[in-house]
PyMOL Python script that loads the backbone (N, CA, C, O; Angstrom):
from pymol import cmd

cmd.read_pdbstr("""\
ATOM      1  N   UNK A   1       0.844  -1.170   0.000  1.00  0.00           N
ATOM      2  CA  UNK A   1       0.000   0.000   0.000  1.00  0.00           C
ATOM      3  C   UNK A   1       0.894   1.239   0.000  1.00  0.00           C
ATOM      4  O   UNK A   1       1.696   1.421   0.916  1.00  0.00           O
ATOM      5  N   UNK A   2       0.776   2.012  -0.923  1.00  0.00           N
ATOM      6  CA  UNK A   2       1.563   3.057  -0.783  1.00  0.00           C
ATOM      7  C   UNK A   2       0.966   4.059  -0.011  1.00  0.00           C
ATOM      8  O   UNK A   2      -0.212   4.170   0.327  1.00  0.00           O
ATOM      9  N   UNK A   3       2.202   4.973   0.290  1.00  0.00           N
ATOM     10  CA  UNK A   3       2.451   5.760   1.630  1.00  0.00           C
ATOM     11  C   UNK A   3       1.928   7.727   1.089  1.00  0.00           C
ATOM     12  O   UNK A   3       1.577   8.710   1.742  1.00  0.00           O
ATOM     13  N   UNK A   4       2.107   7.510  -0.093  1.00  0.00           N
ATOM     14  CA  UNK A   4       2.265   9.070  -0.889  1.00  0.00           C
ATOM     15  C   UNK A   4       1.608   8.558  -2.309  1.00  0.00           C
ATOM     16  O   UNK A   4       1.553   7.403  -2.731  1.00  0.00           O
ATOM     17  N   UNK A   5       1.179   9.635  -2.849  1.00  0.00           N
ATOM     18  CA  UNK A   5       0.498   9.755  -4.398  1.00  0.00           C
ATOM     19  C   UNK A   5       1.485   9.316  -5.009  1.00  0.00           C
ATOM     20  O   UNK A   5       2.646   9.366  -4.603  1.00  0.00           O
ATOM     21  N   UNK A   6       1.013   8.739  -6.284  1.00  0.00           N
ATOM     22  CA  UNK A   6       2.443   8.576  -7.462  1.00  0.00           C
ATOM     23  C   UNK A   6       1.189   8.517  -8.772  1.00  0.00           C
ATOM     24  O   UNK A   6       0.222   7.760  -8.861  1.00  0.00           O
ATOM     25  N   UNK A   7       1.456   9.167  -9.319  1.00  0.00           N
ATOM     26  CA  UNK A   7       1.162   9.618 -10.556  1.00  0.00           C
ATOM     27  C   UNK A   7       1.132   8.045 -11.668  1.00  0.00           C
ATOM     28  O   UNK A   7       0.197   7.728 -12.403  1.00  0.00           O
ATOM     29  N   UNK A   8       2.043   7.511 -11.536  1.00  0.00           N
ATOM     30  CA  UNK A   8       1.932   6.263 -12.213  1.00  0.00           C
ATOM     31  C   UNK A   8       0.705   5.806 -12.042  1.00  0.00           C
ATOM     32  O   UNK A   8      -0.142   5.746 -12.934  1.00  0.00           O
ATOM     33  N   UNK A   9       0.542   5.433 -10.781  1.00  0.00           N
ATOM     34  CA  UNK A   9      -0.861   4.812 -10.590  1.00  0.00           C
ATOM     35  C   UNK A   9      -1.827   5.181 -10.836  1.00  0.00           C
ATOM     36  O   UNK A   9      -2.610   4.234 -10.906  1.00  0.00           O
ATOM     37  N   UNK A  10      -2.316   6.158 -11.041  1.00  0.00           N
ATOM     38  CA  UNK A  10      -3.393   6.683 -11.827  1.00  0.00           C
ATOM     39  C   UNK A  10      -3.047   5.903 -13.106  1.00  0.00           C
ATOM     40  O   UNK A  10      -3.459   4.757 -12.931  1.00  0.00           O
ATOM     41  N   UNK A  11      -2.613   5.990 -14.020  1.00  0.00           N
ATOM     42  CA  UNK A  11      -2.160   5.188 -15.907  1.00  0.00           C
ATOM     43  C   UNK A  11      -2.623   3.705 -15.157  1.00  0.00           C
ATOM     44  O   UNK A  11      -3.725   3.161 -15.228  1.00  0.00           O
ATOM     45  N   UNK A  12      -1.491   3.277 -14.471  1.00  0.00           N
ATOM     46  CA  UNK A  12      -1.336   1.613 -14.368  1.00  0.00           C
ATOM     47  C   UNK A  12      -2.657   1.245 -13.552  1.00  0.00           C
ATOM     48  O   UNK A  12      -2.772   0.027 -13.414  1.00  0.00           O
ATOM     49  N   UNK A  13      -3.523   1.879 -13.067  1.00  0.00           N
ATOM     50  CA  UNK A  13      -4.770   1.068 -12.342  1.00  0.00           C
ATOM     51  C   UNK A  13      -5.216   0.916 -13.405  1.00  0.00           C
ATOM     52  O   UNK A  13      -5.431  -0.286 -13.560  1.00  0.00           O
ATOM     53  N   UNK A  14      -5.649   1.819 -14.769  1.00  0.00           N
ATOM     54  CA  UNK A  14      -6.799   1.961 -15.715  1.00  0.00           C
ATOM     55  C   UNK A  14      -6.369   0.407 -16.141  1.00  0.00           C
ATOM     56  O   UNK A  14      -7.257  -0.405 -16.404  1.00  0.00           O
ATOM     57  N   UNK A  15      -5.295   0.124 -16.182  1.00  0.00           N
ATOM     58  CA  UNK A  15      -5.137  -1.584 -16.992  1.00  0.00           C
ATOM     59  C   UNK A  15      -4.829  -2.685 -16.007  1.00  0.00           C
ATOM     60  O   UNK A  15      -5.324  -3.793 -16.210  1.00  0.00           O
ATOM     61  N   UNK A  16      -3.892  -2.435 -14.733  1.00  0.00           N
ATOM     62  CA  UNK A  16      -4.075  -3.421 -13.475  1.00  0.00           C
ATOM     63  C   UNK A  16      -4.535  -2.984 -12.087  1.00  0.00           C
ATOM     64  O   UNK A  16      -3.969  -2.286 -11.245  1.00  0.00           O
ATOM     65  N   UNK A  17      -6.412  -3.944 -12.087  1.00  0.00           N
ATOM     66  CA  UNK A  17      -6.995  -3.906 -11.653  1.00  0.00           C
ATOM     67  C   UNK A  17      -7.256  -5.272 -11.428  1.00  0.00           C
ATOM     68  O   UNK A  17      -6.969  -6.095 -12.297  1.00  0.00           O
ATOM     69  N   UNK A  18      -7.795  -5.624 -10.301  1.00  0.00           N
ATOM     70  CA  UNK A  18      -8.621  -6.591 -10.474  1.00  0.00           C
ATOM     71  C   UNK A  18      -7.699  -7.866 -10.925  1.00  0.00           C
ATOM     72  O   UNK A  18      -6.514  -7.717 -11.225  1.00  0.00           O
ATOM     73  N   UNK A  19      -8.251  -8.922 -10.940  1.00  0.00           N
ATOM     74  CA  UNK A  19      -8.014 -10.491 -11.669  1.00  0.00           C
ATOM     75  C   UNK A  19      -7.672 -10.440 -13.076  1.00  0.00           C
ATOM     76  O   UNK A  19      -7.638  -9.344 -13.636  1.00  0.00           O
ATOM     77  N   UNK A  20      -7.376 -11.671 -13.805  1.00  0.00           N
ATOM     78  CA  UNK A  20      -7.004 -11.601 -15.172  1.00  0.00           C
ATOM     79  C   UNK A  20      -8.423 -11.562 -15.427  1.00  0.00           C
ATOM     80  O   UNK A  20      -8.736 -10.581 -16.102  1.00  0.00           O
ATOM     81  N   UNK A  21      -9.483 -12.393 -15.069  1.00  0.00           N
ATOM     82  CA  UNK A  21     -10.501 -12.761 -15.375  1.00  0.00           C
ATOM     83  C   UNK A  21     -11.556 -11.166 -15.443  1.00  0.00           C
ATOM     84  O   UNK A  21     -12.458 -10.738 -16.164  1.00  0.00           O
ATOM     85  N   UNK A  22     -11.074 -10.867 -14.683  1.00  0.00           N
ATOM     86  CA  UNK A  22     -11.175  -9.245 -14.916  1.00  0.00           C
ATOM     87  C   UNK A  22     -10.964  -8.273 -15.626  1.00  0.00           C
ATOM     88  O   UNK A  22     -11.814  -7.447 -15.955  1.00  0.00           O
ATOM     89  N   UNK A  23      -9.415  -8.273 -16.041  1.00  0.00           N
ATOM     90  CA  UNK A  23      -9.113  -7.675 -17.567  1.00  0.00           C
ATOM     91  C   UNK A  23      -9.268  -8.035 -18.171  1.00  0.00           C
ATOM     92  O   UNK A  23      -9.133  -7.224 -19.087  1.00  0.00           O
ATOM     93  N   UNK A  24      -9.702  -9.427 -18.739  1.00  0.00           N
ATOM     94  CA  UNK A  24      -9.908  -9.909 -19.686  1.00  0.00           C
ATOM     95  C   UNK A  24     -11.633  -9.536 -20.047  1.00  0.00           C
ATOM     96  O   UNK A  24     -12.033  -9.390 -21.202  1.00  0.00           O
ATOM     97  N   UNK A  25     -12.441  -9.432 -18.935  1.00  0.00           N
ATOM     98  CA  UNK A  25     -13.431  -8.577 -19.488  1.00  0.00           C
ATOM     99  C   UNK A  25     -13.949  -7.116 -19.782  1.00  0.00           C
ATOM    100  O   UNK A  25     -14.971  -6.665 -20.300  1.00  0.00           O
ATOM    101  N   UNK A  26     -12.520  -6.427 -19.091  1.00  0.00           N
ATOM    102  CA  UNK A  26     -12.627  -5.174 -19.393  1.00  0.00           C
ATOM    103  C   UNK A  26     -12.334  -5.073 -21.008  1.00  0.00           C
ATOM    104  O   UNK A  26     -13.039  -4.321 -21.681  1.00  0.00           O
ATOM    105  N   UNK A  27     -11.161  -5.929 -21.692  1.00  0.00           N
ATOM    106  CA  UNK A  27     -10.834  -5.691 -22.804  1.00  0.00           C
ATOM    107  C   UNK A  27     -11.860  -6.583 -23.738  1.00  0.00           C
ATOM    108  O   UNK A  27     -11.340  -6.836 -24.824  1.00  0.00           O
ATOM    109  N   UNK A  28     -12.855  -6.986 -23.623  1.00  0.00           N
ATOM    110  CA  UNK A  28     -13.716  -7.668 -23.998  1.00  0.00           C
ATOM    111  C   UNK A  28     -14.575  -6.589 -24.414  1.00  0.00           C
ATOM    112  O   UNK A  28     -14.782  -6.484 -25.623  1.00  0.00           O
ATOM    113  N   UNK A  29     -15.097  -5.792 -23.644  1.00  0.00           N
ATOM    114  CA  UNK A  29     -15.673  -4.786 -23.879  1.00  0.00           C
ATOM    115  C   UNK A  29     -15.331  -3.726 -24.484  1.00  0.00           C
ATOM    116  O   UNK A  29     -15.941  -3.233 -25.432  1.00  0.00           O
ATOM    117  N   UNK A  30     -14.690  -3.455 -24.160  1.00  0.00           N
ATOM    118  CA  UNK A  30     -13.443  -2.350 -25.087  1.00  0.00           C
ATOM    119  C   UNK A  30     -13.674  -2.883 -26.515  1.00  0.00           C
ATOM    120  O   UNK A  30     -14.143  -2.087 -27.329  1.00  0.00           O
ATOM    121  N   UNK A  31     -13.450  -3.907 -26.836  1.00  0.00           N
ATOM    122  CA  UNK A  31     -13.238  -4.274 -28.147  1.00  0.00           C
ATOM    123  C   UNK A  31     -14.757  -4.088 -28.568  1.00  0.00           C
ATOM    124  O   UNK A  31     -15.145  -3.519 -29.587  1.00  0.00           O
ATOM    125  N   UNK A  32     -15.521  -4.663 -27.615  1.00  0.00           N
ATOM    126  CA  UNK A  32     -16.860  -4.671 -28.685  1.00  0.00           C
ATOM    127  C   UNK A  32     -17.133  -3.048 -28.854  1.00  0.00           C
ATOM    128  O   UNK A  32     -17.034  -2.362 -29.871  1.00  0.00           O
ATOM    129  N   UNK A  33     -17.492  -2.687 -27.579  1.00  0.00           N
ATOM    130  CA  UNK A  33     -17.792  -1.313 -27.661  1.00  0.00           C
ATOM    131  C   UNK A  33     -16.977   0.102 -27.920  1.00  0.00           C
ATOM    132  O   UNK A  33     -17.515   1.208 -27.876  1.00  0.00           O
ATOM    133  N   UNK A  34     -15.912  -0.081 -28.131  1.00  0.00           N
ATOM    134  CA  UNK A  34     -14.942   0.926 -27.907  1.00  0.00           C
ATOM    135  C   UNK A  34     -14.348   1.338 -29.550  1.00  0.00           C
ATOM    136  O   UNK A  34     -13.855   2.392 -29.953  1.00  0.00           O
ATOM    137  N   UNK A  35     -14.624   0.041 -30.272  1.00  0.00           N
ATOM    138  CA  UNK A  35     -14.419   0.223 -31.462  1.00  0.00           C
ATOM    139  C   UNK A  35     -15.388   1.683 -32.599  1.00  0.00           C
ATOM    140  O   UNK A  35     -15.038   2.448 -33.498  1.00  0.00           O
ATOM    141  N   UNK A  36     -16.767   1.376 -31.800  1.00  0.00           N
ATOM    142  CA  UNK A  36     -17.741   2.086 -32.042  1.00  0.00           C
ATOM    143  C   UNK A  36     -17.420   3.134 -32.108  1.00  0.00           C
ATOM    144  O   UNK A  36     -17.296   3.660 -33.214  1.00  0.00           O
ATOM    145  N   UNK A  37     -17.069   4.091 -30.489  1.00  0.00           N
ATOM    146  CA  UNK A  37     -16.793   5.275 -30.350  1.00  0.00           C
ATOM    147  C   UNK A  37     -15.404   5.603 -31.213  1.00  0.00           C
ATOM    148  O   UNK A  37     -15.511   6.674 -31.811  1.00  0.00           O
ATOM    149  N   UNK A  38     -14.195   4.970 -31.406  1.00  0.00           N
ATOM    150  CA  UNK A  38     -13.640   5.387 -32.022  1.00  0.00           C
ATOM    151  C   UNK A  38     -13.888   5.481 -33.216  1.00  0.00           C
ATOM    152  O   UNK A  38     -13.328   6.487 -33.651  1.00  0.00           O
ATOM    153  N   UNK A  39     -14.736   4.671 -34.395  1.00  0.00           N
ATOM    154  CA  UNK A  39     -14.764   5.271 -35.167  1.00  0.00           C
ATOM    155  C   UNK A  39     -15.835   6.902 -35.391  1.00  0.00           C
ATOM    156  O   UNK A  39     -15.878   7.715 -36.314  1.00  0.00           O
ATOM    157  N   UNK A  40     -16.437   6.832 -34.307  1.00  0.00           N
ATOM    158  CA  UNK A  40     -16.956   8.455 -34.084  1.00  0.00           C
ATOM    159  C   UNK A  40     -15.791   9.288 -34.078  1.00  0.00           C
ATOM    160  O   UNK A  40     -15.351  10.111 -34.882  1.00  0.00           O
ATOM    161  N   UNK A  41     -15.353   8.807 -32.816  1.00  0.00           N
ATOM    162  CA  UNK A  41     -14.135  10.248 -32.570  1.00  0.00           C
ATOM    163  C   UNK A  41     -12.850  10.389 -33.429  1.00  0.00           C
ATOM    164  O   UNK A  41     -12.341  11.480 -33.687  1.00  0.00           O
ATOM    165  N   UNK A  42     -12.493   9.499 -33.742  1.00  0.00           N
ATOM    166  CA  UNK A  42     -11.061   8.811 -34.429  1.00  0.00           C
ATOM    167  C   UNK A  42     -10.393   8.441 -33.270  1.00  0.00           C
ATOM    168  O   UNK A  42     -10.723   8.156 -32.118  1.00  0.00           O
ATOM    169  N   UNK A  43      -9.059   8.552 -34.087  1.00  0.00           N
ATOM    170  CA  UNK A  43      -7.620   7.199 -33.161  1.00  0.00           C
ATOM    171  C   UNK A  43      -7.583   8.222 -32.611  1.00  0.00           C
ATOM    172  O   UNK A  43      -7.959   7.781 -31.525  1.00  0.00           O
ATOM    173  N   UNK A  44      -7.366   9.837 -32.331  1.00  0.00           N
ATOM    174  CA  UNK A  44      -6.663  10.718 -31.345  1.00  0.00           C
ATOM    175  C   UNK A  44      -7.258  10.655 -30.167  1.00  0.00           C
ATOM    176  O   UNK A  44      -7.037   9.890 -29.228  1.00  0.00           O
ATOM    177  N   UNK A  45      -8.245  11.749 -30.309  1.00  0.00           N
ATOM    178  CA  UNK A  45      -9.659  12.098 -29.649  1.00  0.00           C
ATOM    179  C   UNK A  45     -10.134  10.748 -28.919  1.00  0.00           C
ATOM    180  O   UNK A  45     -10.430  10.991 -27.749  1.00  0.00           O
ATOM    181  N   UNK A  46     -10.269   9.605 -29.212  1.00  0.00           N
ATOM    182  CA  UNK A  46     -10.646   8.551 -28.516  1.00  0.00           C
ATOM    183  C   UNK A  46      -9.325   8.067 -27.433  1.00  0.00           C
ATOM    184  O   UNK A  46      -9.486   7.774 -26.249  1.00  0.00           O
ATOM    185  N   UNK A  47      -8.337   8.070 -27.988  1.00  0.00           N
ATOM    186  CA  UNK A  47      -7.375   8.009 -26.540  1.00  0.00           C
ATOM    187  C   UNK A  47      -7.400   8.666 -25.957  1.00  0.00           C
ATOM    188  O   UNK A  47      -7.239   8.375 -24.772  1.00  0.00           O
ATOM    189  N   UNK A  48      -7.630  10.123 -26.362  1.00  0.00           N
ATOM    190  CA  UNK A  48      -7.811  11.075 -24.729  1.00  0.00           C
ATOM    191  C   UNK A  48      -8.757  10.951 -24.390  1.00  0.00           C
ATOM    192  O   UNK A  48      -8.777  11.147 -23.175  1.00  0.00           O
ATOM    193  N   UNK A  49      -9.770  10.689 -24.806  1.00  0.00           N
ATOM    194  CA  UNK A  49     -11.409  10.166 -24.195  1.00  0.00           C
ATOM    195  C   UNK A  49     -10.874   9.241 -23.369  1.00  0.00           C
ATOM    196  O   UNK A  49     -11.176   9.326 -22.178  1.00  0.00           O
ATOM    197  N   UNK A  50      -9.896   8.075 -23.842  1.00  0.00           N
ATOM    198  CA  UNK A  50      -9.914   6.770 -23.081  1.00  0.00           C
ATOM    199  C   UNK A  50      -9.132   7.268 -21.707  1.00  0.00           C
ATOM    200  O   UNK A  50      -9.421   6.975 -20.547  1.00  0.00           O
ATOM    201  N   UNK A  51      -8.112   8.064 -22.160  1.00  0.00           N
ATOM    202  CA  UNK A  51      -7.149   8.133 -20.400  1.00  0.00           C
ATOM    203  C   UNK A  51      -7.503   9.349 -19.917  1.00  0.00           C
ATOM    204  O   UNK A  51      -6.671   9.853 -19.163  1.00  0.00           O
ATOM    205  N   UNK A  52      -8.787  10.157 -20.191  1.00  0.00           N
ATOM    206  CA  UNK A  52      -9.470  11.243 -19.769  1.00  0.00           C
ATOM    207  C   UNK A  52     -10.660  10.234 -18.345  1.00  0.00           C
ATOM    208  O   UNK A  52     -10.964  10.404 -17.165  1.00  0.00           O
ATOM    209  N   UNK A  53     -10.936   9.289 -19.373  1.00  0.00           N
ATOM    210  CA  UNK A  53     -12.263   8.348 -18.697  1.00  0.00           C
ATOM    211  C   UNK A  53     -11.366   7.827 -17.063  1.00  0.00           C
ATOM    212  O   UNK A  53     -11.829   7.821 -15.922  1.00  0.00           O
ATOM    213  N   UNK A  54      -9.846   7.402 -17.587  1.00  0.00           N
ATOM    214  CA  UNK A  54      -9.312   6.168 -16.169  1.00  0.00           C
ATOM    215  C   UNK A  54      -8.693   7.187 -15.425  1.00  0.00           C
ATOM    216  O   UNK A  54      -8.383   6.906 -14.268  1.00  0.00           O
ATOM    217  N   UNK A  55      -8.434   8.381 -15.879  1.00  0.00           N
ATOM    218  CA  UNK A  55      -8.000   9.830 -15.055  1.00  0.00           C
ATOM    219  C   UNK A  55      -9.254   9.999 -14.428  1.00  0.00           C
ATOM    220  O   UNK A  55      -9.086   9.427 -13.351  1.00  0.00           O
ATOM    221  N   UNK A  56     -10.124  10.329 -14.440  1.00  0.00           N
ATOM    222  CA  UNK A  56     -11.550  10.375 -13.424  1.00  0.00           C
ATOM    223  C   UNK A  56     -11.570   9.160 -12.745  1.00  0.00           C
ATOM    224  O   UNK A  56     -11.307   9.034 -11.549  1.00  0.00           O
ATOM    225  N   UNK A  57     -11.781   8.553 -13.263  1.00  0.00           N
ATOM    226  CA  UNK A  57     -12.207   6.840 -12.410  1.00  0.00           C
ATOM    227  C   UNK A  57     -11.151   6.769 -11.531  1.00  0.00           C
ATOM    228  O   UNK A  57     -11.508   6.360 -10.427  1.00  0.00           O
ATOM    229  N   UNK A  58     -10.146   6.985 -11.611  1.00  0.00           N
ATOM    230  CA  UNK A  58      -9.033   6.899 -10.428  1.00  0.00           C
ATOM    231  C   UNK A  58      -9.108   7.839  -9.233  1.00  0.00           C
ATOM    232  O   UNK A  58      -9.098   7.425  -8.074  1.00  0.00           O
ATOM    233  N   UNK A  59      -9.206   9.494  -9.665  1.00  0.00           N
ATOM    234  CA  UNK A  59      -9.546  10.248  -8.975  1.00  0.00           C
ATOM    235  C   UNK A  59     -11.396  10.491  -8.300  1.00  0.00           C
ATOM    236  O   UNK A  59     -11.842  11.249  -7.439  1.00  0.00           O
ATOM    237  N   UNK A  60     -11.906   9.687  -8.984  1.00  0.00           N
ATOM    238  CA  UNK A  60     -12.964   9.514  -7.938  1.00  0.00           C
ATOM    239  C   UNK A  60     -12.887   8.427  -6.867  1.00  0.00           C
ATOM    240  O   UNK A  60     -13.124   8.709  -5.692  1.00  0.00           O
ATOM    241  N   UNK A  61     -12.534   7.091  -7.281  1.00  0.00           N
ATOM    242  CA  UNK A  61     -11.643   6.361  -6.378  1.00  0.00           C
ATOM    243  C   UNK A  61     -10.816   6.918  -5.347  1.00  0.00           C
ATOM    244  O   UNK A  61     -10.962   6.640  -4.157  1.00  0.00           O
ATOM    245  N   UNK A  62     -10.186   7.487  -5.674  1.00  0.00           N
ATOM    246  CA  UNK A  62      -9.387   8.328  -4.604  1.00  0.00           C
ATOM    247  C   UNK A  62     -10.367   9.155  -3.208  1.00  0.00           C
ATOM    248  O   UNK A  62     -10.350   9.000  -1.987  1.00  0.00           O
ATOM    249  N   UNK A  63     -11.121  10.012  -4.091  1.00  0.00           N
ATOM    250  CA  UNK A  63     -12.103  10.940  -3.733  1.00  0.00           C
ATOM    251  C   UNK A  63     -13.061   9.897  -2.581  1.00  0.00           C
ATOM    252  O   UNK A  63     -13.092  10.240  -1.399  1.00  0.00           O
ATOM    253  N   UNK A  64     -13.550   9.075  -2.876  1.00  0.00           N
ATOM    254  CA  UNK A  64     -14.460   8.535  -2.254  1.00  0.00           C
ATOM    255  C   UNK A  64     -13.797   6.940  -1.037  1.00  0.00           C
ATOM    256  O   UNK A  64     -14.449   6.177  -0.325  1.00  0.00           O
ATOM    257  N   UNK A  65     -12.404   7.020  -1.287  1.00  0.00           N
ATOM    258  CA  UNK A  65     -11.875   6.086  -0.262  1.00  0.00           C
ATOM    259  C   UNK A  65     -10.780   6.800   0.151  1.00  0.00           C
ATOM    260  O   UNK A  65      -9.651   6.311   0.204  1.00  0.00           O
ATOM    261  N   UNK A  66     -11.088   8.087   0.487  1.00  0.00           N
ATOM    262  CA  UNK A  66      -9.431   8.729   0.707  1.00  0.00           C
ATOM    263  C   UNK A  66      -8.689   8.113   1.877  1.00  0.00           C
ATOM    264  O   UNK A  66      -7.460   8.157   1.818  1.00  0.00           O
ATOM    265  N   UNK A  67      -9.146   7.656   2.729  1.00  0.00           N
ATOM    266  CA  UNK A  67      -7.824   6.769   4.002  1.00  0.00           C
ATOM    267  C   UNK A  67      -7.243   5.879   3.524  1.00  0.00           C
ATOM    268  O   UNK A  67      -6.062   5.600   3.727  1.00  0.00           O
ATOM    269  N   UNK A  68      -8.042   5.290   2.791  1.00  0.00           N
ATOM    270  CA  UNK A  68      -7.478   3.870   2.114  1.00  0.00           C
ATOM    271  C   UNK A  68      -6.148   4.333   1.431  1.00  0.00           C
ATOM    272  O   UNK A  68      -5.012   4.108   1.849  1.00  0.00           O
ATOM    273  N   UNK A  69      -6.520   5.060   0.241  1.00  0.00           N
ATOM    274  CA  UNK A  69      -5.571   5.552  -0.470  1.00  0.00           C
ATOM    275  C   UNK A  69      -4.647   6.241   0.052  1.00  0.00           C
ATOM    276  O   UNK A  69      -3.532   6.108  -0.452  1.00  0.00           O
ATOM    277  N   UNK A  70      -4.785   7.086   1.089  1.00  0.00           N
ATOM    278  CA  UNK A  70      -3.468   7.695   1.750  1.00  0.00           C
ATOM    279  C   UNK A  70      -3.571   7.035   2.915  1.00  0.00           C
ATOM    280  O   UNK A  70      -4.541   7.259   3.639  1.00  0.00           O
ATOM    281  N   UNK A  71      -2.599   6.124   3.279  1.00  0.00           N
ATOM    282  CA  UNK A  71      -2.770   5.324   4.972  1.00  0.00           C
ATOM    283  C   UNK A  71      -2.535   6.681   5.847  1.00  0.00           C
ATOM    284  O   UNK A  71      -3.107   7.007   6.887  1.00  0.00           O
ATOM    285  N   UNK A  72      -1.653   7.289   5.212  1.00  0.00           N
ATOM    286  CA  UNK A  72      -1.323   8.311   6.341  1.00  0.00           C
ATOM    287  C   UNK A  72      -2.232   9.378   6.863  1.00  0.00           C
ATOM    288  O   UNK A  72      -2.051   9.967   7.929  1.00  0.00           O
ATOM    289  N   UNK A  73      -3.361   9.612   5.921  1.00  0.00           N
ATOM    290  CA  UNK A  73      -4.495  10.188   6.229  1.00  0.00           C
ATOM    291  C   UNK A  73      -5.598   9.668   7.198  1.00  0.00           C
ATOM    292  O   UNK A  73      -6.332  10.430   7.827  1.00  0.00           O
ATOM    293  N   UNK A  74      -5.651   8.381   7.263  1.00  0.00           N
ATOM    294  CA  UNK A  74      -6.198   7.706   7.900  1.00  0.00           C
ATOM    295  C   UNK A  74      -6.702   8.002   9.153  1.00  0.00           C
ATOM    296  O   UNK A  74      -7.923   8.142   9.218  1.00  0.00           O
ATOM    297  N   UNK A  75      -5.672   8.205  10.754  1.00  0.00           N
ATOM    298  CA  UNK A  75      -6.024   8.749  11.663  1.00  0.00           C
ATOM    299  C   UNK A  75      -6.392  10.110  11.861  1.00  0.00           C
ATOM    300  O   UNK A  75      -6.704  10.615  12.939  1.00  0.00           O
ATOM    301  N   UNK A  76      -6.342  10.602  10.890  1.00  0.00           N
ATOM    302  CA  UNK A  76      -6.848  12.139  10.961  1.00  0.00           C
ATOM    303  C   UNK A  76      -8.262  12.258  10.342  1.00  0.00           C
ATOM    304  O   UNK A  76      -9.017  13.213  10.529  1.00  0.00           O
ATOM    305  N   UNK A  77      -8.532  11.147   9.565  1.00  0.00           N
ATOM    306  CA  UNK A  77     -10.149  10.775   9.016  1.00  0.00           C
ATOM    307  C   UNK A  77     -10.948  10.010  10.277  1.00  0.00           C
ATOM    308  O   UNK A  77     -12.178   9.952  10.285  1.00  0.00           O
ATOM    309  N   UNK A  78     -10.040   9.367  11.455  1.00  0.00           N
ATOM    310  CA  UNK A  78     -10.940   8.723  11.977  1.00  0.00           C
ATOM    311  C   UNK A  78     -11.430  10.185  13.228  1.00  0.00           C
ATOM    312  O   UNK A  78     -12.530  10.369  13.749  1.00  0.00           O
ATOM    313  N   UNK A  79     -10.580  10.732  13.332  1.00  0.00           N
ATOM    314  CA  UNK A  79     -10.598  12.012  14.713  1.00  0.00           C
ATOM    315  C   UNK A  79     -12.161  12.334  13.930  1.00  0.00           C
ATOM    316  O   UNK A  79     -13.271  12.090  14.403  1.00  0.00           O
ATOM    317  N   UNK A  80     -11.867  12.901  12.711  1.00  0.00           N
ATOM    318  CA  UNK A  80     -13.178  13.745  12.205  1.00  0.00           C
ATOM    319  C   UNK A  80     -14.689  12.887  11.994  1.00  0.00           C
ATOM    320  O   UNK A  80     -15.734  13.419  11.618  1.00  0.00           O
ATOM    321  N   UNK A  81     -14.518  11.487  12.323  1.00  0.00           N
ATOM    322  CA  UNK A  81     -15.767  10.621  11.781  1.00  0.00           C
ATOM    323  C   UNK A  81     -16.547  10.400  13.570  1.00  0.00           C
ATOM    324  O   UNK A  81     -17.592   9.765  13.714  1.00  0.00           O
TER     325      UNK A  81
END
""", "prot")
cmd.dss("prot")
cmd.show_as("cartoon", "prot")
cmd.util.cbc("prot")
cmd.orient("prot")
């Protein structure tokens, strides 16, 4: 469990998460559905859509388990609960 933010982890959760059995249905979906939107948006615009989408999803993650994510925050979340 890390101790401080690292920027990596935001990128590397969007792809390790979870079980294989897990990515393997995230990219399951991706393929069916993801193909779609890109040909709306194109190849650019759809990757920043894509690491625009796991840039939120991480930071709401964050947002909504913040002790977890910072241990060190932790006893100062429990004073206030």
């Amino acid at each position: 469990m890390p101790d401080h933010f690292q920027y990596s982890a935001i990128l590397t959760s969007m792809f390790l998460h979870g079980g294989w059995m897990h990515v393997l249905g995230n990219m399951w979906f991706l393929w069916i559905f993801g193909d779609n939107i890109e040909d709306i948006l194109g190849h650019g615009k759809y990757l920043g859509f894509y690491l625009l989408c796991g840039v939120a999803a991480a930071m709401t993650q964050v947002m909504f388990n913040w002790a977890h994510a910072f241990p060190w925050w932790a006893p100062v979340a429990q004073l206030r609960a």
